[in-house]
N, C-alpha and C positions, 0 to 999 in steps of 0.2 A: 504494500500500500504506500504512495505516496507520503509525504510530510503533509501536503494539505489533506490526503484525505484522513490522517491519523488524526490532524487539529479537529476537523469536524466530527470525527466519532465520539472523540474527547468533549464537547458538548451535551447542555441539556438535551433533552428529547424536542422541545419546542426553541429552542437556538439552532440545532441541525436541522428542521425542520424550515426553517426561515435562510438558514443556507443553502440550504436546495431548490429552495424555491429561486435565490439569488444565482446559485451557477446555473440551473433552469432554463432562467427566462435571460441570461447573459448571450445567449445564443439566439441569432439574426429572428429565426422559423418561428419558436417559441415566444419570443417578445410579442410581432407582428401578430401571431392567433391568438394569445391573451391579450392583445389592443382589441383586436376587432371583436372578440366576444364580449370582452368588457364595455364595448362603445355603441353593440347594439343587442347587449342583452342575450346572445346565442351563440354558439357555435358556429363558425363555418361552416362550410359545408368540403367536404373530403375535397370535391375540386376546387375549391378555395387557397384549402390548407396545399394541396399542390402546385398552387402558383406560385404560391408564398415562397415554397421550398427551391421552389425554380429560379426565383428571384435573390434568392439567399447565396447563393451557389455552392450549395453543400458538395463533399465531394465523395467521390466513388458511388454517385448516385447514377446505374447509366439506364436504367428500365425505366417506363410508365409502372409496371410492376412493384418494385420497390419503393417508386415516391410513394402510392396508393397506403402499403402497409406503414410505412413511416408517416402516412397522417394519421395513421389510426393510434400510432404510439404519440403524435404530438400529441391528439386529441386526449388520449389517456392522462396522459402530463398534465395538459389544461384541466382538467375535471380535477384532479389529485391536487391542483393547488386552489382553484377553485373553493373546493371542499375545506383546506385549510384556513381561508378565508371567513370563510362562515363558522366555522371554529372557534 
């Protein structure tokens, strides 16, 4: 394990929780679909979350295939922080 990932295990439960949310949404995909669900109340829609991703320029992405499944992990992401939100 990394040194940073050692410092955040070494935190509260609700401190590593708030840092994850922080390495998260540090990345381009993740910020942009938590904006736009936050700014209209829902979810993207899967091809939304794929343009995003496209405009991101993640890399080793070379399928429609695989952006597909990696919205559904963004989307997972979003709901997970989401939820911590409301918490």
């Amino acid at each position: 394990m990394t040194d940073r990932g050692k410092r955040v295990f070494n935190l509260s439960i609700i401190d590593r929780q708030s840092e994850f949310v922080k390495l998260i949404v540090s990345h381009s995909a993740f910020k942009q679909t938590l904006k736009i669900c936050l700014d209209n109340g829902e979810m993207p829609t899967k091809d939304e979350i794929v343009e995003i991703m496209k405009h991101s320029k993640l890399h080793k992405v070379g399928s429609d295939s695989t952006f597909y499944r990696r919205a559904s992990t963004i989307t997972g992401w979003i709901n997970w922080i989401l939820n911590q939100i409301e918490e």
